[in-house]
FIBAKE-398912 format. One line per 5 residues: number of its first residue (from 1); for each residue x, y, z of N, C-alpha, C. Coordinates in Angstrom, 3 decimals. Atoms other than C-alpha are relative to their C-alpha. Layout:
N
NUM	X/Y/Z/X/Y/Z/X/Y/Z ~ ... $
***
This chain:
220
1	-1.199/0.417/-0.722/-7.841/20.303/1.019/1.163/0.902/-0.397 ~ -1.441/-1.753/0.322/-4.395/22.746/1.574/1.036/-1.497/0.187 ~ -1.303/0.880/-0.493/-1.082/21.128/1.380/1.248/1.183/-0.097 ~ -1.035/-1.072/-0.204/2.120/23.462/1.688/1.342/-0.459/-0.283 ~ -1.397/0.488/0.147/5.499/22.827/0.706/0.864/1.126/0.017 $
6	-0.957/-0.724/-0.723/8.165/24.447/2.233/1.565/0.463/-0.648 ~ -1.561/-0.045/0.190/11.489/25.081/0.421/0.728/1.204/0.403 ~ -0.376/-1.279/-0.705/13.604/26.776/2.557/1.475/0.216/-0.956 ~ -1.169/-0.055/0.419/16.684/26.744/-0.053/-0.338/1.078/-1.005 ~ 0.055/-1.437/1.077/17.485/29.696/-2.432/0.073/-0.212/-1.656 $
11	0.165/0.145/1.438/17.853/27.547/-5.701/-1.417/-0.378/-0.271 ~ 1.029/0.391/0.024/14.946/27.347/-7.527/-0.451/-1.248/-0.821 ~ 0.268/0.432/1.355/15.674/24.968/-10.245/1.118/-1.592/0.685 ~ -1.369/1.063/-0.748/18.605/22.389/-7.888/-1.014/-0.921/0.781 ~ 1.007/0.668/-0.529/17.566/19.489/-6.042/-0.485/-0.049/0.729 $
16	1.177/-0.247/-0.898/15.800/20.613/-3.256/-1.122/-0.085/-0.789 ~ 1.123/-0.087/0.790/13.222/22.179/-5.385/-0.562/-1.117/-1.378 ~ 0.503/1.451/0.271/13.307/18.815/-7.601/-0.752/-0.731/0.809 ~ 0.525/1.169/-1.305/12.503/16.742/-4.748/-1.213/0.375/0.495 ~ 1.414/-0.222/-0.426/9.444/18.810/-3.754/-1.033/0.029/-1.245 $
21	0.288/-0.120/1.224/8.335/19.179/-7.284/-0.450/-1.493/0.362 ~ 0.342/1.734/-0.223/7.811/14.904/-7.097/-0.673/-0.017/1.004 ~ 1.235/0.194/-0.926/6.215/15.404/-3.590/-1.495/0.498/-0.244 ~ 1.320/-0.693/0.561/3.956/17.762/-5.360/-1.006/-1.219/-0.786 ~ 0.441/0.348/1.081/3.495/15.422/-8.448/-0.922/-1.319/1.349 $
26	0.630/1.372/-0.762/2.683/12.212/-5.627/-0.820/0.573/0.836 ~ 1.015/-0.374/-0.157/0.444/14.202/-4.110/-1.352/0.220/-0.696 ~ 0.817/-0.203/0.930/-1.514/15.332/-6.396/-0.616/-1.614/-1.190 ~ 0.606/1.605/0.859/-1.811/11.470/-8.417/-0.728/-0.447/0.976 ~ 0.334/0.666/-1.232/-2.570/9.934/-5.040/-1.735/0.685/0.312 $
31	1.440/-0.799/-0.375/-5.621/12.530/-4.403/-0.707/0.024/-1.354 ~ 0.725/0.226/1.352/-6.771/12.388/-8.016/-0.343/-1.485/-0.021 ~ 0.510/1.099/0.052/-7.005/8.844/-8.208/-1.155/-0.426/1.779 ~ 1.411/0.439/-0.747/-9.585/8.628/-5.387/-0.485/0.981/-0.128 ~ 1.340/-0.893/0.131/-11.480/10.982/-6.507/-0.164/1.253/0.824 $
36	0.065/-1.107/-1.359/-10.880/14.147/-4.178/0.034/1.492/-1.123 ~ -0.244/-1.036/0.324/-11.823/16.660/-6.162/0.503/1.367/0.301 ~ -0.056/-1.494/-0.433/-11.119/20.322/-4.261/1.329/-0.537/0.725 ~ -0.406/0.249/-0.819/-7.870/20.386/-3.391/1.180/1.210/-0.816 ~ -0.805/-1.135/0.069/-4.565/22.963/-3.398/1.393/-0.262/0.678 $
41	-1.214/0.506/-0.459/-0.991/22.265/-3.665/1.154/0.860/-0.201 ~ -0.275/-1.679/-0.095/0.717/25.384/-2.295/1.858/-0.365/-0.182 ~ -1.415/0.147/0.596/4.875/25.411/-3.457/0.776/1.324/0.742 ~ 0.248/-1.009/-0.658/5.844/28.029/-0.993/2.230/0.438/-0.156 ~ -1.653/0.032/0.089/10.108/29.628/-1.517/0.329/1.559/0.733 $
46	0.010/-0.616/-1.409/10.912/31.103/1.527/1.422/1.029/-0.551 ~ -0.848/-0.970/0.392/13.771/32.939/-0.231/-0.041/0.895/-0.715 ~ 0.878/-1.118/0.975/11.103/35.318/-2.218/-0.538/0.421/1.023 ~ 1.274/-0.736/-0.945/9.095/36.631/0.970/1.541/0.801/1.225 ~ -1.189/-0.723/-0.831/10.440/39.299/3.295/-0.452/-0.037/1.271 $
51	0.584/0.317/-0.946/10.754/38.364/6.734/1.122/0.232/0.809 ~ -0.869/0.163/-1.435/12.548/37.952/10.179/-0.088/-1.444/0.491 ~ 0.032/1.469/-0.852/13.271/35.017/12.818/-0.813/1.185/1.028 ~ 0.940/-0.307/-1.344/11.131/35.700/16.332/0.204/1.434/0.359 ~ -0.516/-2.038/-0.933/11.388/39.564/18.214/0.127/-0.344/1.218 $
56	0.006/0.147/-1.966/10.776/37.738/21.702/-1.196/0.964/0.450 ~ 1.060/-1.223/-0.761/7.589/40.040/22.056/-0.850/-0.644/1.085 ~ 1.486/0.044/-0.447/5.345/37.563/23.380/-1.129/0.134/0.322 ~ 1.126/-0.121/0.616/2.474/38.695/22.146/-0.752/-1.297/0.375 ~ 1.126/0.915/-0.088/1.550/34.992/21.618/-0.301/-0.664/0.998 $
61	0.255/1.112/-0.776/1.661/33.823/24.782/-0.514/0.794/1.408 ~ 1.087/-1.196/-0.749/-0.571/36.895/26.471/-0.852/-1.044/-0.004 ~ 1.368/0.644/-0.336/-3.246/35.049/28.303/-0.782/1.378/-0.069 ~ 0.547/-0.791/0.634/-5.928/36.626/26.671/-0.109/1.003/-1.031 ~ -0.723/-0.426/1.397/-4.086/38.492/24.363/-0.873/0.200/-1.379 $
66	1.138/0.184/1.604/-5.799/39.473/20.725/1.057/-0.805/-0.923 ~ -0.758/0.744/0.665/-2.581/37.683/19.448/0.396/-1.317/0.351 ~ -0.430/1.205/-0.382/-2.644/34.616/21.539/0.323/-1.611/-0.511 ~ -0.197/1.069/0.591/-1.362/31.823/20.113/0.179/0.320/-1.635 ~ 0.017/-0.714/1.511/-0.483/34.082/16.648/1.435/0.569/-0.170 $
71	-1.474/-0.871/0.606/2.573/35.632/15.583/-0.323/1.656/-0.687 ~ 0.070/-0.776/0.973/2.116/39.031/15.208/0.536/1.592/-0.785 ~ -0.872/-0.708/0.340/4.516/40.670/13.656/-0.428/0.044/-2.007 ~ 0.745/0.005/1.439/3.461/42.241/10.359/1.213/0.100/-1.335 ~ -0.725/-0.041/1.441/5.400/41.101/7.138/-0.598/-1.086/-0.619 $
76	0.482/0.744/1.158/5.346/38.518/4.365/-0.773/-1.374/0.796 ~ 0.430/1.671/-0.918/4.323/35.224/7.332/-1.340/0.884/0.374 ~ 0.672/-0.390/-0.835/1.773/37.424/8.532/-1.355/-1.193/-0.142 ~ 0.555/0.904/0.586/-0.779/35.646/6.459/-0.122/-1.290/-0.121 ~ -0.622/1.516/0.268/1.496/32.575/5.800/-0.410/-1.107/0.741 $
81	-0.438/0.688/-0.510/2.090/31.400/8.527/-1.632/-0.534/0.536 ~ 1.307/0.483/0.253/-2.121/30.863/9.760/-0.046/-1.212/-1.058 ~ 0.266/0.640/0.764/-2.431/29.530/6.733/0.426/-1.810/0.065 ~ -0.928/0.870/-0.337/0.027/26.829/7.288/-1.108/-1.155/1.309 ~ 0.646/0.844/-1.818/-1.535/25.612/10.940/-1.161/-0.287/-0.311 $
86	1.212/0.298/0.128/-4.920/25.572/9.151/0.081/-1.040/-1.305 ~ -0.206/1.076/1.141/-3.612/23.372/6.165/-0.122/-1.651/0.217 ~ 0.537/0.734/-0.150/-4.206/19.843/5.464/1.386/-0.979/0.867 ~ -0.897/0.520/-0.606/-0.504/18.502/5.821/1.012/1.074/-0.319 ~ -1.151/-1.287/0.001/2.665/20.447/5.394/1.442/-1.196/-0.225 $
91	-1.423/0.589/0.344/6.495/19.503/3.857/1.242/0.937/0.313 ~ -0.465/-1.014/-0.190/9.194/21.448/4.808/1.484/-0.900/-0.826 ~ -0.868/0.797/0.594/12.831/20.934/2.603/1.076/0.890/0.298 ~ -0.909/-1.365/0.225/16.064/22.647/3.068/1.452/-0.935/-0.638 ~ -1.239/0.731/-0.322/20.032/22.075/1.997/0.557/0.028/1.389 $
96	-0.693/0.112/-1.256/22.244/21.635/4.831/1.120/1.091/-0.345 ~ -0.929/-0.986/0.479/24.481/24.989/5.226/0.500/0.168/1.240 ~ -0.889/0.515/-0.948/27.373/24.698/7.961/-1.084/-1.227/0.924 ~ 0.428/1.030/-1.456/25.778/21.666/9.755/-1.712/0.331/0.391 ~ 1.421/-0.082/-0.253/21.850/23.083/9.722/-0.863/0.135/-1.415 $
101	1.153/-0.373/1.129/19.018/24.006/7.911/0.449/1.142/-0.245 ~ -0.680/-1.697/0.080/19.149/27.495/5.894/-0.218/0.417/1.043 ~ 0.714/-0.707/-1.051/18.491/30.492/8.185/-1.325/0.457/-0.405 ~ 1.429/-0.514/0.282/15.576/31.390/6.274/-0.571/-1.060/0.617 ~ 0.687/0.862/-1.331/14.180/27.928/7.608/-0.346/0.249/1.194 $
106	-0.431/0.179/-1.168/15.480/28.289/10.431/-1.068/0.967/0.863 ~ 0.535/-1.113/-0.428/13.696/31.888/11.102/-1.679/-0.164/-0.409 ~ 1.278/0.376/0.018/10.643/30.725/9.812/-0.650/-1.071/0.788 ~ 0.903/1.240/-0.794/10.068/27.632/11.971/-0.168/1.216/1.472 ~ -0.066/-0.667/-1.224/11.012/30.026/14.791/-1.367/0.778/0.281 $
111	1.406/-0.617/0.123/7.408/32.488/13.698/-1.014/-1.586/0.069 ~ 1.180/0.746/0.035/5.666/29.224/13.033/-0.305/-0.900/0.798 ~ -0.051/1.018/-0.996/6.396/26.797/15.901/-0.382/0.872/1.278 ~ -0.020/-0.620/-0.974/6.881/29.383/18.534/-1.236/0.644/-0.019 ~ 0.977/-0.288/-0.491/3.890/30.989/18.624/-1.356/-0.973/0.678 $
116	1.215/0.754/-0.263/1.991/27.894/18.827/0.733/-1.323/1.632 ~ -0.670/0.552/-1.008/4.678/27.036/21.912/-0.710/0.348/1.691 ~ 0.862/-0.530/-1.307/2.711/26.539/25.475/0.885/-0.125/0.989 ~ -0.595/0.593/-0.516/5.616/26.310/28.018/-0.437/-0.984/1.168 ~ 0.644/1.149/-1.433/5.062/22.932/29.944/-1.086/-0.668/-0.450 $
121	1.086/0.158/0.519/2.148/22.108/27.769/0.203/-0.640/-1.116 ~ -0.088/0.371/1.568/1.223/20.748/24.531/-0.102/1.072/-1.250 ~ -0.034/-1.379/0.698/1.456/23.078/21.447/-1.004/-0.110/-0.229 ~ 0.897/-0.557/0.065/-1.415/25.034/20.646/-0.375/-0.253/-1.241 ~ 0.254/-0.110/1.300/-0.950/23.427/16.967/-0.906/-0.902/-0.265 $
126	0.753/1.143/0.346/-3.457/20.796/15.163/1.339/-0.863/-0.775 ~ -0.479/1.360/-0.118/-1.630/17.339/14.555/-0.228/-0.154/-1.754 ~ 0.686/-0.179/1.468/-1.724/17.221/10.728/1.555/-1.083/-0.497 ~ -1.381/0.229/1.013/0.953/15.067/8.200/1.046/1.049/-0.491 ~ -1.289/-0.929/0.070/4.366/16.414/8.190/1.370/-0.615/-0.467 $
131	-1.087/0.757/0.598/8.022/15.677/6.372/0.958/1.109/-0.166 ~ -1.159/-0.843/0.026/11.173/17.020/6.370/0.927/-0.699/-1.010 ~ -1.279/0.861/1.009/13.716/16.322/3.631/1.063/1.594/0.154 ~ -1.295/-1.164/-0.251/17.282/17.750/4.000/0.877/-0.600/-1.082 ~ -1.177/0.125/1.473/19.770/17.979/0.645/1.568/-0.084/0.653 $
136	-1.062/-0.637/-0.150/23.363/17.807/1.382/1.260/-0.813/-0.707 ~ -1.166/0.540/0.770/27.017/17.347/0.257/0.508/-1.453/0.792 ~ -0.485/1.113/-1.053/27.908/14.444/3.180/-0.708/-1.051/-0.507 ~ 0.304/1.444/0.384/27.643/11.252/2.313/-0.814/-1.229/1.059 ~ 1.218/0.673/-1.300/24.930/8.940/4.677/1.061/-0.258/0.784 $
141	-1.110/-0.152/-0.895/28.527/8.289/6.690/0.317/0.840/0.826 ~ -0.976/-0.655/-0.302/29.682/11.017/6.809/-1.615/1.172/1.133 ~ 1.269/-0.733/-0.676/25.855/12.752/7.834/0.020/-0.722/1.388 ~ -0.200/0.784/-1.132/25.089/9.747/10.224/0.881/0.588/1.443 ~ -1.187/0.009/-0.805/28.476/10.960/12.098/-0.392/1.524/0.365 $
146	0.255/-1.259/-0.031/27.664/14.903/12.119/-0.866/0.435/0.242 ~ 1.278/-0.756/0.279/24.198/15.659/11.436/-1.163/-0.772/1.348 ~ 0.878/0.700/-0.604/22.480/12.671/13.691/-0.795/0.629/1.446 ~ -0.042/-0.769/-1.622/22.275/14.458/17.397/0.345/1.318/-0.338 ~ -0.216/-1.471/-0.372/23.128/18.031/16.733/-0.997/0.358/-1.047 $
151	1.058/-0.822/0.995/20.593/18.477/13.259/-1.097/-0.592/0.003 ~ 1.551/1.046/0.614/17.897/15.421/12.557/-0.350/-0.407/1.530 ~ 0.921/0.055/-1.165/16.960/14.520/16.318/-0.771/1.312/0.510 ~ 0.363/-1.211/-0.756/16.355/18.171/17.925/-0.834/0.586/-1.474 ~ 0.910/-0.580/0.817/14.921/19.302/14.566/-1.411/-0.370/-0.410 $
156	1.287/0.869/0.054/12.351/16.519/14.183/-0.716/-0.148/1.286 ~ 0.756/0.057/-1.432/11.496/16.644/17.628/-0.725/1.274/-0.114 ~ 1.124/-1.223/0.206/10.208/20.098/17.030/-1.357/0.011/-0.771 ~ 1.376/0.417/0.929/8.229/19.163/14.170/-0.688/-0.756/1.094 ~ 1.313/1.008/-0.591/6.611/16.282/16.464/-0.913/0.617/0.558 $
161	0.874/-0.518/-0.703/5.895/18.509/18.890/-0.820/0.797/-0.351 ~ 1.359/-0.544/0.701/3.734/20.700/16.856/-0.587/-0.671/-0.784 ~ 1.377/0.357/0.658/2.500/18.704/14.343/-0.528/-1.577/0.147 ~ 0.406/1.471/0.230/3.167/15.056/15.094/1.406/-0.598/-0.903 ~ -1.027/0.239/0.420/5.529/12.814/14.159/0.339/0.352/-1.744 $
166	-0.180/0.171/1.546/7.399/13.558/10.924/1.202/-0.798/-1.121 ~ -0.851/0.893/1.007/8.394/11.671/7.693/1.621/0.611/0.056 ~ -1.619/-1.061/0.111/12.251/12.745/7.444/0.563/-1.298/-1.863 ~ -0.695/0.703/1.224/13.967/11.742/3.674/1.425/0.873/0.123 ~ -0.935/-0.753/-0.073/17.498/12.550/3.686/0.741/-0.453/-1.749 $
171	-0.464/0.318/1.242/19.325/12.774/0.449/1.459/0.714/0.133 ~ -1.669/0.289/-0.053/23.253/12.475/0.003/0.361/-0.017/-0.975 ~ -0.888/-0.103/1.425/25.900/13.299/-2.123/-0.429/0.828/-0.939 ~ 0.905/-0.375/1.202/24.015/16.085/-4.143/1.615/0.556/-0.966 ~ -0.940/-0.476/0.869/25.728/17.546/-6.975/-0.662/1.639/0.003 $
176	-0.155/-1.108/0.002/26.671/21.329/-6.533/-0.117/0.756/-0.608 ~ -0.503/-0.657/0.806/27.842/22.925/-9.122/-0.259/-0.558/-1.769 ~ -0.120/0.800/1.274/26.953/22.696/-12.995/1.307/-0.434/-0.980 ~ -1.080/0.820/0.559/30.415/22.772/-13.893/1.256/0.739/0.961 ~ -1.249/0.164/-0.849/33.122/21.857/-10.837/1.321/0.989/-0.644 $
181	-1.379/-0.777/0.396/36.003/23.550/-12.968/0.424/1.432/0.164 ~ -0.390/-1.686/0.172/34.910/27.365/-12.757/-0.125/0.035/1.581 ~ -0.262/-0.077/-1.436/35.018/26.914/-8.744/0.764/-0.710/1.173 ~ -1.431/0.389/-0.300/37.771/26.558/-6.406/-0.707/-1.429/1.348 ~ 0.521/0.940/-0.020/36.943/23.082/-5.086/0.849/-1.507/0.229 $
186	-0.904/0.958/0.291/39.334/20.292/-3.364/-0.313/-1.505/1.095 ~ 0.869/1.398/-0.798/37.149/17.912/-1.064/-0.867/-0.727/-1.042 ~ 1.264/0.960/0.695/34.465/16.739/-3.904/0.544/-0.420/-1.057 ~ -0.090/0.377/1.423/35.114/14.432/-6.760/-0.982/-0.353/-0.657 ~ 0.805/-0.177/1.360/33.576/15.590/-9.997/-0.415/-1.200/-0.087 $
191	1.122/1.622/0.667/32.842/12.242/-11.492/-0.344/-1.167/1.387 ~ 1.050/0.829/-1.080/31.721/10.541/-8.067/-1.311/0.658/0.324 ~ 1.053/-0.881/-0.257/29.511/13.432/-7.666/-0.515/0.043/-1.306 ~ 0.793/-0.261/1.566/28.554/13.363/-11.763/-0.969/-1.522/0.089 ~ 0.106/0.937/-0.023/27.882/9.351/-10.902/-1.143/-0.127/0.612 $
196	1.078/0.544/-1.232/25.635/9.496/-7.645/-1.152/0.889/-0.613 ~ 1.244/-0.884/0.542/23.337/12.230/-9.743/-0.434/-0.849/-1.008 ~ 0.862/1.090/0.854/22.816/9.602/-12.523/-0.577/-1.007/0.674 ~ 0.873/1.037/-0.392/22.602/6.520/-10.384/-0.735/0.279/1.056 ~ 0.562/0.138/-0.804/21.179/7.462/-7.491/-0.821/1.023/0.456 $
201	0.673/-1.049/-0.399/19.597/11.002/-7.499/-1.432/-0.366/-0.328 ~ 1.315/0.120/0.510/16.454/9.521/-9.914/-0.407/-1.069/1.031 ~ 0.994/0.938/-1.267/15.765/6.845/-6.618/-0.063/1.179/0.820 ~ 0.364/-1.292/-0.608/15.780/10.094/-4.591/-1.216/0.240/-0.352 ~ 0.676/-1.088/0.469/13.706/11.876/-6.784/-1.447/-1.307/0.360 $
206	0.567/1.519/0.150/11.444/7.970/-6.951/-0.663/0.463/1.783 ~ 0.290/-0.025/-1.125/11.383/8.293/-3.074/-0.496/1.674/0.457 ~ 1.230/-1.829/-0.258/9.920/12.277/-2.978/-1.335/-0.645/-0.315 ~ 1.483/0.176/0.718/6.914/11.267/-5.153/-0.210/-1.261/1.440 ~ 0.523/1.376/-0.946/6.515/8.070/-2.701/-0.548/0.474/1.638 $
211	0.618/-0.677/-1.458/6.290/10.602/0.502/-0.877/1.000/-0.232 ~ 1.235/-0.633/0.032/3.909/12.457/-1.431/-1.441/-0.591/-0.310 ~ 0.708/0.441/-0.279/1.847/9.591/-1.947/-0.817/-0.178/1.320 ~ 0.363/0.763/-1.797/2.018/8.187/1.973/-0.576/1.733/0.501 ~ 1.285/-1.265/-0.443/0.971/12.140/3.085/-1.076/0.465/-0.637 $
216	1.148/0.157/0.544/-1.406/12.368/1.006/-1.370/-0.913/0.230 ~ 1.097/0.994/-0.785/-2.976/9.110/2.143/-0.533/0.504/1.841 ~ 0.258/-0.098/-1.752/-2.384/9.879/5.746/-1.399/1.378/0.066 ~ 0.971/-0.748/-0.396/-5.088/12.849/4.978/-1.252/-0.480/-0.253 ~ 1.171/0.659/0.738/-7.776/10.626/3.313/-0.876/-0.800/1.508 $
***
């Protein structure tokens, strides 16, 4: 069994990459305790591989084509991205940077969705467990009000349409900066933001491992 985790953010050590770290760990308990021996839990940081968003060649959507239904444009996805569509489930994580996902995300869903895009049709992808978690500074208010209709509907609708519906975890209020004072800084308060990382980042972190249980099951 393949599983893939996606972090499309550039820290490697902040809480994005926490939060998949726990989907990892609830994956991996969840498939160990029933017994599944052979299995591979890929940690993938989309801000180490060298790449592009789409060219518009359509290549993949040559009827008959040797690239039909492929992406093939040769860099670091060349490989990847296959890999991915043939995996068991898939996680994808990003922060929120003006109002979206990164652009590295962004340019990577574009190689990995779009090729498997049929216009008028269903995608050309297999139906597999899928989750999106998005990090950001907005508070569930203040997201709710911003993010609802212009980022988390149209973005999850993409996921559906290739892989099926997906889990979405959103996490609020992260904490930025290790220390607020050496950066110029007059919307966030330090100790509300030092507060919501004690009380409420470790139910975050509680609720990663818990969506790496439930996809994990959903492959059993």
């Amino acid at each position: 069994m393949e599983f893939y985790l996606i972090n499309g953010g550039p820290r490697k050590k902040y809480s994005t990459a926490k939060l998949l770290n726990k989907v990892h760990d609830g994956i991996n308990d969840e498939l160990t305790k029933n017994n599944i021996g052979e299995f591979n839990i890929n940690t993938i940081m989309l801000y180490n591989l060298d790449y592009k968003g789409c060219k518009s060649c359509f290549h993949c959507k040559k009827i008959g084509g040797k690239y039909y239904g492929q992406c093939p444009i040769k860099d670091d996805l060349r490989e990847l991205l296959p890999k991915i569509h043939e995996s068991d489930a898939v996680v994808f994580a990003s922060p929120i940077y003006f109002g979206d996902v990164t652009g590295q995300l962004r340019s990577f869903l574009e190689r990995l969705i779009f090729s498997k895009l049929v216009y008028g049709r269903e995608s050309l992808a297999e139906k597999k467990p899928n989750a999106i978690i998005y990090t950001m500074n907005a508070t569930k208010e203040q997201a709710d009000a911003m993010y609802e209709n212009t980022l988390f509907k149209p973005f999850e609708s993409a996921l559906e349409y290739n892989f099926g519906k997906p889990y979405s975890l959103k996490i609020y209020d992260t904490y930025q900066f290790k220390d607020y004072s050496l950066y110029e800084n007059y919307l966030f308060d330090e100790k509300e933001k030092a507060k919501t990382l004690e009380e409420q980042f470790p139910n975050d972190l509680n609720s990663a491992y818990n969506l790496g249980v439930k996809l994990a099951r959903d492959t059993l």
